[in-house]
N, C-alpha and C positions, 0 to 999 in steps of 0.2 A: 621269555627272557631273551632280550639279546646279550651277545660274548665280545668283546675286544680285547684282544693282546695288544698292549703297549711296550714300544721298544726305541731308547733310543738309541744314534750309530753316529757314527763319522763322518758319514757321503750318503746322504739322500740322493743324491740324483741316481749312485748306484744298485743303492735298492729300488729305486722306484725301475727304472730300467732292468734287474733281475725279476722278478716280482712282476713284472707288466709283460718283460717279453720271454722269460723261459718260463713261468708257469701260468702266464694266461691272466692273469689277476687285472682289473681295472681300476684304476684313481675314482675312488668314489668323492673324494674332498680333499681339502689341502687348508692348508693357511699360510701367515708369513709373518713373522715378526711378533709372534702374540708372548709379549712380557719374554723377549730374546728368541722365544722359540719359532722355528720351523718348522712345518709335519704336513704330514699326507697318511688319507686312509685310502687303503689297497681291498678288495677282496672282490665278488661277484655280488653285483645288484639281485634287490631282493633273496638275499638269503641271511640271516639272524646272525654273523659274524662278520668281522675284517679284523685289519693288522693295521695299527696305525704307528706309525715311525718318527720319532722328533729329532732336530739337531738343534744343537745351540754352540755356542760357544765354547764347551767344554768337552771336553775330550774324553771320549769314552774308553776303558780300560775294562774290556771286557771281561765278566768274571763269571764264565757256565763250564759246566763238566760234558760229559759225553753221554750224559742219560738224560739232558736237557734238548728237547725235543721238538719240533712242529712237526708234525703227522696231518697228512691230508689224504682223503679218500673219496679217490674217484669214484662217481657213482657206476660207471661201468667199465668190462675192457676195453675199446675203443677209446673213451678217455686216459686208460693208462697207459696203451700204448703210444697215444697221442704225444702225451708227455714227456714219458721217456723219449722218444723220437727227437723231441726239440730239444730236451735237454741236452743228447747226445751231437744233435746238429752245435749248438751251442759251444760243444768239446769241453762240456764241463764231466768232471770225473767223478763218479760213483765211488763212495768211499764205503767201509767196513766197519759195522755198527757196532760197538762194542756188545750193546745187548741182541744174542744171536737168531731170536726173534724176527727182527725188523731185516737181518740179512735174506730169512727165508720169506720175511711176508712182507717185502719191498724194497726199493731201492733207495740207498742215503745217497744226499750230495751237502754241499755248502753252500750256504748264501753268503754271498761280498763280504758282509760281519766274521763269518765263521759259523753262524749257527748253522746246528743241524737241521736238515729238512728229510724226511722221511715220504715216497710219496707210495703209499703201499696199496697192497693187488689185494686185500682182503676189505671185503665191504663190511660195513658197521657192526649188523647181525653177526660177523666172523664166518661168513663164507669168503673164499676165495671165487676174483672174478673173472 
């Protein structure tokens, strides 16, 4: 089975540009104009997921709480250090996850939208890595 989250936002361009340069993620497809919409799908070739992002015309009012979540997991140290490192080049700021969970098994930020992104130091099985 493959997975897609669909989302749409305000400013594609600044997702695609968050999304591409502070987590690494590649334009795997896009379109333009299909029945008003715009979009692009983001994630890492050959692997059973991406994110795909629409704009149109209409104005998105965003409406998530704080326990709405993307979580990604690196598959090793080195990739989470990696991460975090760009992030922080970036000087984007690490926020405080209301569930206190994800403050000790990784680090939150925000994407352009507002949504949470979680990118955390425990691998799948739940070891820490």
């Amino acid at each position: 089975m493959k997975f897609r989250v669909a989302r749409h936002t305000n400013d594609l361009d600044k997702i695609k540009t968050f999304y591409t340069t502070v987590l690494g993620f590649e334009v795997l497809g896009s379109f333009k104009n299909h029945e008003s919409y715009d979009g692009l799908f983001l994630g890492k070739p050959h692997l059973d997921w991406h994110l795909e992002f629409t704009k149109s015309d209409e104005t998105v009012d965003f409406n998530y709480n704080e326990d709405d979540i993307l979580v990604f997991y690196p598959v090793t140290k080195d990739e989470f250090d990696s991460l975090i490192q760009n992030i922080q080049k970036q000087n984007i700021t690490f926020i405080k996850a209301k569930n206190p969970y994800w403050n000790e098994n990784g680090k939150m930020i925000l994407d352009p939208d507002g949504y949470q992104i979680v990118i955390s130091n425990i691998k799948i099985e739940g070891t820490q890595i």
